[in-house]
TORVEX-166046 format. One record per residue (C-alpha): residue in three letters; x, y, z. Coordinates in Angstrom, 2 decimals, padded with zeros to 5 digits, always signed. Layout:
N
(ALA,(X,Y,Z)),
...
This chain:
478
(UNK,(+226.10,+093.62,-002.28)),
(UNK,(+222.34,+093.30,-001.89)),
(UNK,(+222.05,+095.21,+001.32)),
(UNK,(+224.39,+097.91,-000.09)),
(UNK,(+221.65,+098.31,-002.88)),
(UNK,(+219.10,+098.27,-000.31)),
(UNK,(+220.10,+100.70,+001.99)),
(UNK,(+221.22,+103.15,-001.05)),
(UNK,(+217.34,+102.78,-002.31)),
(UNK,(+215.94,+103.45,+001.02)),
(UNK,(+217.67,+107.02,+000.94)),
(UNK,(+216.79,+107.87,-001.97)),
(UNK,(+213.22,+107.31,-001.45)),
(UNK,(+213.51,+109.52,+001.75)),
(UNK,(+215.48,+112.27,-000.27)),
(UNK,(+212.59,+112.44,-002.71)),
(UNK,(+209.51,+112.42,+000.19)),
(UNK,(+211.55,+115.19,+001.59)),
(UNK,(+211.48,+117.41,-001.48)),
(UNK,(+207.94,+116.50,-002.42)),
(UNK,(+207.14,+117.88,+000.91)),
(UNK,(+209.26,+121.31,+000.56)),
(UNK,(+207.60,+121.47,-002.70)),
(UNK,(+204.13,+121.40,-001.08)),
(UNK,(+204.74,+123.86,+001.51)),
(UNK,(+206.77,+126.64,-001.32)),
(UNK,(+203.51,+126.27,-003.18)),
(UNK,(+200.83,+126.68,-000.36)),
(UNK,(+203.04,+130.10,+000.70)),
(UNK,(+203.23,+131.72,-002.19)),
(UNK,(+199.02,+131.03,-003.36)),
(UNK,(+198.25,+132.73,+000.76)),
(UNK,(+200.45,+135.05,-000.26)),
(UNK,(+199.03,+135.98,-003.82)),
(UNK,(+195.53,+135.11,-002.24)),
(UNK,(+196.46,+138.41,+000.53)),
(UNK,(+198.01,+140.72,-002.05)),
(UNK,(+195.17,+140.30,-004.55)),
(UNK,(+192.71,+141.26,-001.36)),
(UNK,(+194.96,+144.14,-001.17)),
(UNK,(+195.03,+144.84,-004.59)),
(UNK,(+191.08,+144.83,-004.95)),
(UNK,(+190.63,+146.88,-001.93)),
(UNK,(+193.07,+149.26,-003.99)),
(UNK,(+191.39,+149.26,-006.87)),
(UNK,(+187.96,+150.24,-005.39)),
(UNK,(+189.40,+153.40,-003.49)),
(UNK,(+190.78,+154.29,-006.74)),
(UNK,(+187.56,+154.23,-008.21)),
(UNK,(+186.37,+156.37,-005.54)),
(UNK,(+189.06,+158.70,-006.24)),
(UNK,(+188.36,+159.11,-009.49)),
(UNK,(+184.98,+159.77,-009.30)),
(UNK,(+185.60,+162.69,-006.54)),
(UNK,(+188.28,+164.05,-009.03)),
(UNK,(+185.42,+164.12,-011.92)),
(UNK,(+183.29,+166.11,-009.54)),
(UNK,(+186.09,+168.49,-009.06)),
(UNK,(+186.56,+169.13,-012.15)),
(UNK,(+183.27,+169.71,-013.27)),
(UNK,(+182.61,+171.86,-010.57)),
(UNK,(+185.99,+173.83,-011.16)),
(UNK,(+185.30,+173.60,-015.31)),
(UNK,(+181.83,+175.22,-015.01)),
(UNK,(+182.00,+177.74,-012.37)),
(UNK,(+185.50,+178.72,-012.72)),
(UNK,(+186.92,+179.50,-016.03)),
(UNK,(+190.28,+180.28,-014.75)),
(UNK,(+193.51,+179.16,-016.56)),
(UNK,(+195.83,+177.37,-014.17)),
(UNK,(+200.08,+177.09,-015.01)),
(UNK,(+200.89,+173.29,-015.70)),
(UNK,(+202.18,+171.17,-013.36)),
(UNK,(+204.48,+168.62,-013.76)),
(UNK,(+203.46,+165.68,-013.51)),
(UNK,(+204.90,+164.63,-010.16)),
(UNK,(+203.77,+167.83,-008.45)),
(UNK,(+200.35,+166.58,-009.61)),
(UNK,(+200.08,+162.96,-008.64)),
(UNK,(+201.15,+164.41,-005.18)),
(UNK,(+198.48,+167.04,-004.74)),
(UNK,(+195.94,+164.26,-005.84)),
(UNK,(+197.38,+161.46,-003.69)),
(UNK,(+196.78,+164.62,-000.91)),
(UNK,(+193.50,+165.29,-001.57)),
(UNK,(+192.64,+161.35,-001.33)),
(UNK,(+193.95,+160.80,+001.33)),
(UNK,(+192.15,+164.17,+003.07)),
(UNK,(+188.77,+162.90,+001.20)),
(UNK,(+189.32,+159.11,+002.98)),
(UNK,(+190.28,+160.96,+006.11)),
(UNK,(+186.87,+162.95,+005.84)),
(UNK,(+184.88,+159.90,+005.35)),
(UNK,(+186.23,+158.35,+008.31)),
(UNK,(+185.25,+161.26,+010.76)),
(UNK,(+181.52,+161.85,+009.44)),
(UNK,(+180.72,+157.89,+008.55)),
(UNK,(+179.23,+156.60,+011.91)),
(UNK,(+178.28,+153.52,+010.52)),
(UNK,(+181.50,+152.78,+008.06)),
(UNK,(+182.96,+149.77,+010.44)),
(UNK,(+179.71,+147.44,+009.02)),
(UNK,(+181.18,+147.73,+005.64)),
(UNK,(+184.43,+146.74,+007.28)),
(UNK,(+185.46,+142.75,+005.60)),
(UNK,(+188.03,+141.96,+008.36)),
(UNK,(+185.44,+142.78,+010.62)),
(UNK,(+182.29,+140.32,+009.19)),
(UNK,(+184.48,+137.55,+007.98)),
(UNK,(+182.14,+135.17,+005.23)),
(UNK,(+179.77,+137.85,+004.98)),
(UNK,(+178.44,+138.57,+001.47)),
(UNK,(+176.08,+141.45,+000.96)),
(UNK,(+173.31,+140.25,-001.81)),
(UNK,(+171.32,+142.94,-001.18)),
(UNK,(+172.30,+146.36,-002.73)),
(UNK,(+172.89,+149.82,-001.38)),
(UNK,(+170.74,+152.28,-001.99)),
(UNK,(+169.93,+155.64,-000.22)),
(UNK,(+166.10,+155.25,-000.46)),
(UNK,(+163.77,+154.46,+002.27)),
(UNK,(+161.66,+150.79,+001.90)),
(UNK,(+158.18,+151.50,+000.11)),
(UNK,(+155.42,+151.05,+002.37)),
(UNK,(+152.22,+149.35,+000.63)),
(UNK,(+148.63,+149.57,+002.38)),
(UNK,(+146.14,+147.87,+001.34)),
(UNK,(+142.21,+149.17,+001.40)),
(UNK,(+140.25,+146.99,+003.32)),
(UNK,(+136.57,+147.12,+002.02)),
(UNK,(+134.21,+148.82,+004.07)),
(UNK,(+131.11,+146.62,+005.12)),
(UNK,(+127.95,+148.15,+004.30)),
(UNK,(+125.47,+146.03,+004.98)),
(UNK,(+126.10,+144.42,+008.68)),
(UNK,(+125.43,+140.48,+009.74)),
(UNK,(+122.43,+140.75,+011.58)),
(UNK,(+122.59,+136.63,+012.31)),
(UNK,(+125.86,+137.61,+014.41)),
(UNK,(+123.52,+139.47,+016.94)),
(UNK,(+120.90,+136.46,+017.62)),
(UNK,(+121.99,+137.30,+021.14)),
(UNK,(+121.33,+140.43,+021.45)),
(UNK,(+118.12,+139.81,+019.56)),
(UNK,(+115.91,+137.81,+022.06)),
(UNK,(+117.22,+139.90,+025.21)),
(UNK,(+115.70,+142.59,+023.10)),
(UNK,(+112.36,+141.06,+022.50)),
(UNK,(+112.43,+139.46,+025.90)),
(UNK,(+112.64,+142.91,+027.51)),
(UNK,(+110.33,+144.51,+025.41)),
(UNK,(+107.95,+141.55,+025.72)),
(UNK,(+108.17,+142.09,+030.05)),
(UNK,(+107.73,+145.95,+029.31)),
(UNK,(+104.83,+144.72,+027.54)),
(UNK,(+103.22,+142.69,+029.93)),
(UNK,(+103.64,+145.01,+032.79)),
(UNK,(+101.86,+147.81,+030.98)),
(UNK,(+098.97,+145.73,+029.93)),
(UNK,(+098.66,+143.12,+033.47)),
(UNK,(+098.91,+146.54,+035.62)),
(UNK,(+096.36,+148.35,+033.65)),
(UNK,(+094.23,+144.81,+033.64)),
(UNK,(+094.22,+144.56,+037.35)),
(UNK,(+093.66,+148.40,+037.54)),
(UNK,(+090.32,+148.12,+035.97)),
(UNK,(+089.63,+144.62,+038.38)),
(UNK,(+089.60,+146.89,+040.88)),
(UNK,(+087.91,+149.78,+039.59)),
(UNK,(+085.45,+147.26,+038.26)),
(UNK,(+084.66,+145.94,+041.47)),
(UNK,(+083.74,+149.22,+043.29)),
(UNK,(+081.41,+150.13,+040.67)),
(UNK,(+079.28,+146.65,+041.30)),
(UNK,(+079.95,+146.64,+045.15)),
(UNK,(+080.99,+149.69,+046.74)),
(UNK,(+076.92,+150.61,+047.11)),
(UNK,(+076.61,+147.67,+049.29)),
(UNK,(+079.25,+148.44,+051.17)),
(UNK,(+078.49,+152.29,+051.79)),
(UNK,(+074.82,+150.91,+053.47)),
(UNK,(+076.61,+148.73,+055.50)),
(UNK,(+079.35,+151.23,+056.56)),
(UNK,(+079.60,+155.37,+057.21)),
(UNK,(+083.01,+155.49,+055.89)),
(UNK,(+084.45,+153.73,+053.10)),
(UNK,(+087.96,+153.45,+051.39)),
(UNK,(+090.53,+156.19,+051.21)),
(UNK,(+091.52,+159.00,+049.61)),
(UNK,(+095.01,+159.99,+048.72)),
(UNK,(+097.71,+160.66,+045.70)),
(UNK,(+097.96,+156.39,+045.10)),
(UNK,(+093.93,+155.84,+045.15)),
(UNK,(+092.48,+153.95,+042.50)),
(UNK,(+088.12,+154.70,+042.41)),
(UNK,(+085.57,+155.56,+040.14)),
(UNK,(+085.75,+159.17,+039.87)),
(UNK,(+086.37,+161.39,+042.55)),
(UNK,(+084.87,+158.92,+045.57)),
(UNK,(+087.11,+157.05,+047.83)),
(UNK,(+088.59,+153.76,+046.70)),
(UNK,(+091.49,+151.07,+046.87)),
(UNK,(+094.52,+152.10,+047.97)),
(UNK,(+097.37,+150.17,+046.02)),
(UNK,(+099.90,+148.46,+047.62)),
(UNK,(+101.66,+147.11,+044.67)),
(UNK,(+100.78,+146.76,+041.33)),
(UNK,(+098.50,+142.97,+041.82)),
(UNK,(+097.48,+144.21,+045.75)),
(UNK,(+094.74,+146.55,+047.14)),
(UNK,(+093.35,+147.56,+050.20)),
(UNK,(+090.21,+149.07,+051.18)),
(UNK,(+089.09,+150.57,+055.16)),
(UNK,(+085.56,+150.14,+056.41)),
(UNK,(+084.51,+151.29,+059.28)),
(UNK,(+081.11,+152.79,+061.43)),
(UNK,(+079.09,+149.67,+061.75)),
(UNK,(+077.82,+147.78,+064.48)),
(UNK,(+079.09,+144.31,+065.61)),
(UNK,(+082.47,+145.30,+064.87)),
(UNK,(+085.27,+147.99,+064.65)),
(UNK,(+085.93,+147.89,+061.58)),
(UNK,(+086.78,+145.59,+058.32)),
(UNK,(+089.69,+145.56,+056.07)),
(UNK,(+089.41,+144.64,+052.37)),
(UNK,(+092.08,+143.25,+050.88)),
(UNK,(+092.18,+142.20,+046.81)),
(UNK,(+094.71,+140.31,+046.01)),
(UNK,(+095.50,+139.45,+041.85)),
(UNK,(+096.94,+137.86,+040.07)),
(UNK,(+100.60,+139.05,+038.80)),
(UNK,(+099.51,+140.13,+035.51)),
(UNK,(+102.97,+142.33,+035.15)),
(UNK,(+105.21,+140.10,+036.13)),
(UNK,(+105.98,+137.85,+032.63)),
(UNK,(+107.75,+135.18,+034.33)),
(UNK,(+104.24,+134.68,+037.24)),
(UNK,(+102.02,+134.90,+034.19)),
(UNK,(+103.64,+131.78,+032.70)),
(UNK,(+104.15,+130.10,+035.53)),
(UNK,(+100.18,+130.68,+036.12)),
(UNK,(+099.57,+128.57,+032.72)),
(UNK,(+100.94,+125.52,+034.80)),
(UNK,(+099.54,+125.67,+037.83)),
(UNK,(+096.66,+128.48,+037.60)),
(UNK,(+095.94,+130.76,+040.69)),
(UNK,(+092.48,+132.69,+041.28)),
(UNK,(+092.27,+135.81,+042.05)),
(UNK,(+091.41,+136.55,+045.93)),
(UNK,(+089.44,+138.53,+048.34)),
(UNK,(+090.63,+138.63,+051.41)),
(UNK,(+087.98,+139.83,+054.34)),
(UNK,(+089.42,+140.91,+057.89)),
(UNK,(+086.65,+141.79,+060.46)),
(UNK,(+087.71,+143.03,+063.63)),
(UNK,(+085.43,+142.11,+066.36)),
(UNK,(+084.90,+144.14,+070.02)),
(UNK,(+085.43,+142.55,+073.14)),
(UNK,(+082.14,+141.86,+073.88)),
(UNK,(+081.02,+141.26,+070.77)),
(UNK,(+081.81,+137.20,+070.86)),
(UNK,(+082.10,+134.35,+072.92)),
(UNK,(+085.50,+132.61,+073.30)),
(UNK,(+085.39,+130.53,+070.81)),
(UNK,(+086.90,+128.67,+067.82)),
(UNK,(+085.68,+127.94,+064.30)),
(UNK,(+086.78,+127.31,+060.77)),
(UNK,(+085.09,+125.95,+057.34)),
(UNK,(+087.27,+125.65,+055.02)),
(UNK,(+087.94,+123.74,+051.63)),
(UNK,(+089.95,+120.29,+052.37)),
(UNK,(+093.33,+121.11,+051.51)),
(UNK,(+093.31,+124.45,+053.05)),
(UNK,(+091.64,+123.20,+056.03)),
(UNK,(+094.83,+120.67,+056.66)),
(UNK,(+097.19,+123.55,+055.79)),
(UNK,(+095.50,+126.04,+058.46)),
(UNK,(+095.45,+123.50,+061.12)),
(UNK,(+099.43,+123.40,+061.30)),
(UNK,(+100.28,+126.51,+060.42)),
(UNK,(+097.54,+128.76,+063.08)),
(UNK,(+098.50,+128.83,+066.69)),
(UNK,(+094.69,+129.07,+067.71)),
(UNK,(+093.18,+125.85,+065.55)),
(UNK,(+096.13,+123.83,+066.25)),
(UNK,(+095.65,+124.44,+069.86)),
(UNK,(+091.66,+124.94,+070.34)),
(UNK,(+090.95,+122.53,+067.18)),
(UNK,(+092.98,+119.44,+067.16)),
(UNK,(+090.08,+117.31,+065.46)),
(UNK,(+088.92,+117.80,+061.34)),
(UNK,(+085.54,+116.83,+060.79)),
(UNK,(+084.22,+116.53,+057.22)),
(UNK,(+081.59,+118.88,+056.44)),
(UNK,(+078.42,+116.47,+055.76)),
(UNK,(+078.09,+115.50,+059.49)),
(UNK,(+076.81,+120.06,+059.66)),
(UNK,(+075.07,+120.03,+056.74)),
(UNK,(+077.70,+121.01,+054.04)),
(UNK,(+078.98,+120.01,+050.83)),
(UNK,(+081.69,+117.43,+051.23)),
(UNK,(+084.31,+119.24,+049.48)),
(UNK,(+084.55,+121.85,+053.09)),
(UNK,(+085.65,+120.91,+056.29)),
(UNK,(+085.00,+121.77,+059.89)),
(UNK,(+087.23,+122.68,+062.79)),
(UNK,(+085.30,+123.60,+065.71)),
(UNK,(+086.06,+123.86,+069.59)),
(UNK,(+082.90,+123.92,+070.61)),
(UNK,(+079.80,+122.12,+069.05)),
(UNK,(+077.25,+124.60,+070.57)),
(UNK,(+079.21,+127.55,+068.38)),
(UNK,(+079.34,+125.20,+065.10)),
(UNK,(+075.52,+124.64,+065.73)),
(UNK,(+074.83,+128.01,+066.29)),
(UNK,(+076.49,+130.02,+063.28)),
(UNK,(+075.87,+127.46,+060.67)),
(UNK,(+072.26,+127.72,+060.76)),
(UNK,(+070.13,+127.04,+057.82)),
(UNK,(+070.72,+129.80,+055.79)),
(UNK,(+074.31,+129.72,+056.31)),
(UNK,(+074.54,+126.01,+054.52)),
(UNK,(+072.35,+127.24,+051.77)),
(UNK,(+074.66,+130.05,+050.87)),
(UNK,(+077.69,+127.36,+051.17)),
(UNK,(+076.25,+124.62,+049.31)),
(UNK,(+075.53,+127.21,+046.86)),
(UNK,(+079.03,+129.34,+046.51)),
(UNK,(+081.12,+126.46,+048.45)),
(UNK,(+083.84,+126.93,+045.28)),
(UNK,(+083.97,+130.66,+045.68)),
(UNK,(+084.35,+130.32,+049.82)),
(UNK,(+088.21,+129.24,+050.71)),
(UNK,(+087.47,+129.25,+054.40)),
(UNK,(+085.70,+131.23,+056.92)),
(UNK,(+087.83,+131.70,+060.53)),
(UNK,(+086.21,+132.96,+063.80)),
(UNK,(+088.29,+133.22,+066.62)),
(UNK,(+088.59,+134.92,+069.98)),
(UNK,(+092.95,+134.09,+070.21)),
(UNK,(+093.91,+134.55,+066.98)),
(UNK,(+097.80,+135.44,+067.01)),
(UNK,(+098.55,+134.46,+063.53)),
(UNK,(+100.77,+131.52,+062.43)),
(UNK,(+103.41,+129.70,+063.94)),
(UNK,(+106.23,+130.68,+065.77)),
(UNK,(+109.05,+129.09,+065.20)),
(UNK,(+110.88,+126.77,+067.41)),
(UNK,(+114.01,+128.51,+067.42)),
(UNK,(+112.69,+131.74,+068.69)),
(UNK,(+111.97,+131.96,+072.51)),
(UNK,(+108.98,+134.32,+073.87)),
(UNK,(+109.62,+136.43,+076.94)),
(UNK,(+105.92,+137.06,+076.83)),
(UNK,(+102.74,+135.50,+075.30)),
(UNK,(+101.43,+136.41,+071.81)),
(UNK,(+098.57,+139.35,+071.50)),
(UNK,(+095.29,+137.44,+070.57)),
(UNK,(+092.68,+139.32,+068.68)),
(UNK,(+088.90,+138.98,+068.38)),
(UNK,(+088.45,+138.48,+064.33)),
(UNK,(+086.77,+136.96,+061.29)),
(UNK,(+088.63,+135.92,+058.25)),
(UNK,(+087.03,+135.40,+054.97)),
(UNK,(+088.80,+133.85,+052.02)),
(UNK,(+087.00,+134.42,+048.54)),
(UNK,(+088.43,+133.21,+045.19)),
(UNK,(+087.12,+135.63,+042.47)),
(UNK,(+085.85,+134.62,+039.33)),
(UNK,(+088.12,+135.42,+036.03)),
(UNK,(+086.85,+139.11,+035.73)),
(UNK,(+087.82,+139.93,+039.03)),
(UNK,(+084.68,+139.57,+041.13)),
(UNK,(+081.00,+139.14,+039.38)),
(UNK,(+077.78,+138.51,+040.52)),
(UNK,(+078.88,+135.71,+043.29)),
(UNK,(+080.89,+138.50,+045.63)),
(UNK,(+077.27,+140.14,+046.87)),
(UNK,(+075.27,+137.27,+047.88)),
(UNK,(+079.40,+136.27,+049.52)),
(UNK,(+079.30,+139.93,+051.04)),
(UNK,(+076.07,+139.45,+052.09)),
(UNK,(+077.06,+136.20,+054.04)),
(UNK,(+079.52,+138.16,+055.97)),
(UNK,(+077.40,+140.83,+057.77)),
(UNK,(+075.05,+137.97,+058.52)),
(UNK,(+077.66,+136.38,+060.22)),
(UNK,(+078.44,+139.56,+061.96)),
(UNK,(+075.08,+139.58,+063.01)),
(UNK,(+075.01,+136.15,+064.19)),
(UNK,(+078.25,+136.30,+066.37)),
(UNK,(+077.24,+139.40,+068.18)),
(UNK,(+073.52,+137.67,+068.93)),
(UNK,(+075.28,+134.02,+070.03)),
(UNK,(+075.95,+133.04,+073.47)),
(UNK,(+076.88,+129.74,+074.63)),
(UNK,(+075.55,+127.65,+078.01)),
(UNK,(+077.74,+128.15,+081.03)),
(UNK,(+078.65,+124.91,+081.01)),
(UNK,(+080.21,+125.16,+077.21)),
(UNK,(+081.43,+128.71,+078.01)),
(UNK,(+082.99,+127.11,+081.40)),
(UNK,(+084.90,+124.03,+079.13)),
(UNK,(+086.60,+126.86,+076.61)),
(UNK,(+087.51,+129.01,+080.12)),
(UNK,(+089.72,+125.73,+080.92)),
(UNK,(+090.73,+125.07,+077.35)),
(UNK,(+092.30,+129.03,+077.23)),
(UNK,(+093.85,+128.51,+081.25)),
(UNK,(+095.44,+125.63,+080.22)),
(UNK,(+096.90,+126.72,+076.59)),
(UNK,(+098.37,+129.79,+079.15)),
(UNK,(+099.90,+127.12,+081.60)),
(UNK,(+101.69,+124.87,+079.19)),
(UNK,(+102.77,+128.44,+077.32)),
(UNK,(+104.02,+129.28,+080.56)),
(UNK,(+105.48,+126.10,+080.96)),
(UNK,(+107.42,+126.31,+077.67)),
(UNK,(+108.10,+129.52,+078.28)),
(UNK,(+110.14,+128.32,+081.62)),
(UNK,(+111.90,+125.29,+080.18)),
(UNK,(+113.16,+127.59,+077.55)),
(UNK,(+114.16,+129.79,+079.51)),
(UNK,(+116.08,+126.55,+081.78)),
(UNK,(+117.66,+125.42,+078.63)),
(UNK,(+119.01,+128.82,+077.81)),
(UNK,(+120.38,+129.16,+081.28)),
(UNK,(+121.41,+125.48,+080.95)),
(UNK,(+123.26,+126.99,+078.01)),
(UNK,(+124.98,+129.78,+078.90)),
(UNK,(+126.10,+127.49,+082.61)),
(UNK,(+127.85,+125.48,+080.15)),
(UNK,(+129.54,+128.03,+077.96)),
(UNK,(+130.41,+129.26,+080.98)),
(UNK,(+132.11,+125.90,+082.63)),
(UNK,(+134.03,+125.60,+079.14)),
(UNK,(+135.71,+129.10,+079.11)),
(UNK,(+136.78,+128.19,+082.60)),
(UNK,(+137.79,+124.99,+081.54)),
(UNK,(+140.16,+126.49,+078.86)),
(UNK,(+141.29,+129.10,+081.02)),
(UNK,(+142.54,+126.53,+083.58)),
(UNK,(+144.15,+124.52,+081.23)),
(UNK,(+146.17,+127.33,+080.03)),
(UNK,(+147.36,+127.70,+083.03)),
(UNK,(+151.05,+126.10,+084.29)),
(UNK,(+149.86,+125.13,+087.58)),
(UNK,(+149.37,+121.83,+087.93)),
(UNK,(+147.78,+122.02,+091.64)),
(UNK,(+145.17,+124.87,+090.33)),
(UNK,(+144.14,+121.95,+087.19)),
(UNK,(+144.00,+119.26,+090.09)),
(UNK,(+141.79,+121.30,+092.24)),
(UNK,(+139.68,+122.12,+089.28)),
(UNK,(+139.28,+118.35,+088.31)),
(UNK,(+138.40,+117.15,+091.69)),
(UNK,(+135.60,+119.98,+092.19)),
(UNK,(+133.97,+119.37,+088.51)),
(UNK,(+134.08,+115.52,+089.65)),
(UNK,(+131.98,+116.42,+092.88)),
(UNK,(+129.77,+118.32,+090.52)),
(UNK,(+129.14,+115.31,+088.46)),
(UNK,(+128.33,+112.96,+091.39)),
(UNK,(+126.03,+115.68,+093.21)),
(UNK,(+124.29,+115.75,+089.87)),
(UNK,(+123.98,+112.08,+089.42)),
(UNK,(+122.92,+110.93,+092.51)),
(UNK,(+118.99,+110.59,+093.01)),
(UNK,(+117.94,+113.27,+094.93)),
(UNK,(+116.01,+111.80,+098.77)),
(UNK,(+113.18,+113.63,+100.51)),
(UNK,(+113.27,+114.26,+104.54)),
(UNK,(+110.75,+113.41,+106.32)),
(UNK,(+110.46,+115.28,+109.95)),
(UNK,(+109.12,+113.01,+112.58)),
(UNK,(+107.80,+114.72,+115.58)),
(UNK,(+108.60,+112.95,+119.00)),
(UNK,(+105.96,+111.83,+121.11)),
């Protein structure tokens, strides 16, 4: 009886799961199904409204324009013509809207348009920026000190070239008379001259260098002035001459005839320059290998002496010569007379094919006082045509004159000499760049018998080379 109750219970329960389920599904049909006929509906609705809002254009148009009286319609005959002329309105729409499918809901599912229609373009605001009057002049520090640095360089070339103008001008008026009783013709003439007036004067070079021809004297061919300044228009020379100051110089170059000298060798010069001439001039470092100080002739000890000969020191620094020194030694930078003077140096890499041209001169070195040459250039100038003087009168014993004959012959051997062992190590040279393209070209080759060949000469080579080399002796018979 129990299970009878049991089992009727259990279908019952299913019966009513079942119906609670078909009652579930009946009511989720019919809400999709209101949910899609209400879409319809309001879709319905708002063409409507469009419809009637066409129809009230209509008819004002038709009420104002045309005052005609139309028959009545019936009522059917009317809702037809206006369902017509909806439907030919929507049709119109369709054709001319380009742009309609947006709008489209089945199209943009979820979409919601917050933002409303309207026909007007978006309102462009621009704002006025202020206009600045007065500009930042702290933004162009920059541009600031190039300004005043070029300006300060325009400067200081106008004023150092005009200051080294008058120098020069300066110094013809105090010297040029000396120089025109010493020589017929003096200085130059031309569009870049710089004189006193209308004579001849300084020819310029550059704007710190000038250079002045002499010539028509005895005891030489001629003498070349050259005044050298300081860079007073260059800004960046002038400060570097606060540092380490620079006089300015006077640079004498007296060219001597051929039988106006002995062959001979001579400089006095101030310490330091002394050391610096005796490596860089071919003729002291080869004539003068020895630096004596200048008290052993006589002369203050801030000058030195390179001689070659002792006779020629004894003869040209005679006792007015060492006054004038001991007197102007800080004016005098050095004094050079020489019989093979070729200039500095050459360098080591260079080779000569031939020797150097040697001239006959006398150098003269002055340092100028700050206003470009005072009183201490005459008594200076003076000093130099008594050296002329004294060079053309000197003449050494034959024995000294014989010693510097040998000194010169054997300066040309050993030039001769180096000459030929650069020219060996140049041939040496080119031998073995010659060996090593031969070398490569061998090896590039596929024959094995060619590279053995090749070996076993260049080994030959090597032991000819390396074996010490025997003199033969001929023996006559008896």
């Amino acid at each position: 009886m129990n299970c009878n109750n049991l089992v009727l219970s259990s279908r019952n329960m299913r019966i009513i799961i079942l119906s609670l389920t078909l009652l579930l599904c009946s009511v989720y049909i019919t809400q999709a199904y209101e949910d899609q006929t209400l879409e319809d509906d309001d879709f319905a609705e708002f063409e409507q409204f469009e419809v009637d809002d066409e129809e009230a254009q209509d008819g004002d148009f038709s009420d104002e324009d045309v005052p005609v009286l139309k028959p009545k319609l019936s009522p059917n005959k009317d809702q037809f013509e206006a369902n017509i002329d909806i439907d030919d309105d929507i049709i119109v729409e369709d054709e001319d809207s380009e742009f309609e499918h947006f709008q489209d809901p089945e199209e943009f599912e979820g979409f919601q348009d917050t933002t409303p229609k309207s026909s007007e373009q978006p309102k462009i605001t621009i704002s006025k920026v202020p206009i600045m009057v007065r500009p930042r002049w702290d933004a162009y520090w920059l541009e600031g000190i190039l300004c005043c640095l070029l300006a300060a360089y325009a400067l200081a070339y106008a004023v150092g070239r005009a200051k080294n103008t008058s120098i020069a001008t300066n110094f013809l008026k105090l010297h040029k008379p000396l120089l025109d009783d010493n020589f017929t013709l003096v200085g130059e003439t031309g569009h870049d001259v710089v004189a006193a007036g209308d004579e001849r004067g300084w020819r310029r070079e550059a704007e710190h260098c000038f250079t002045m021809w002499c010539s028509g004297r005895q005891c030489c061919e001629g003498m070349l002035l050259t005044l050298k300044l300081i860079k007073r228009q260059d800004l960046v020379h002038v400060l570097l001459g606060v540092v380490r100051p620079t006089p300015d110089t006077l640079l004498i170059r007296v060219e001597l005839g051929k039988d106006d000298s002995d062959p001979y060798v001579l400089c006095v010069a101030q310490k330091k320059i002394a050391t610096r001439l005796a490596k860089e001039m071919q003729d002291l470092s080869m004539f003068c290998p020895e630096k004596r100080p200048g008290d052993k002739h006589g002369l203050p000890a801030a000058l030195s002496v390179l001689s070659e000969c002792a006779e020629a020191t004894a003869g040209l620094l005679d006792a007015r010569v060492t006054a004038a020194l001991e007197q102007y030694h800080k004016n005098v930078q050095y004094i050079h007379v020489s019989d093979r003077y070729c200039g500095p140096k050459q360098m080591e890499e260079t080779v000569a094919t031939k020797p150097p041209d040697t001239e006959r001169v006398m150098l003269v070195s002055l340092a100028l006082g700050p206003d470009g040459g005072g009183e201490e250039v005459r008594p200076l100038l003076l000093l130099v045509f008594y050296l002329l003087d004294k060079i053309k009168r000197l003449r050494l014993s034959k024995e000294a004159l014989s010693k510097c004959e040998k000194r010169r012959q054997k300066a040309a051997e050993a030039w001769v000499r180096g000459a030929h062992a650069a020219r060996q190590e140049q041939a040496a040279l080119r031998r073995e760049e010659k060996r090593k393209q031969e070398k490569e070209k061998i090896l590039a080759e596929d024959d094995p018998e060619k590279q053995r060949r090749w070996e076993l000469k260049e080994q030959k080579r090597q032991q000819k080379r390396k074996a010490p080399k025997m003199k033969q002796l001929k023996v006559k018979a008896l």
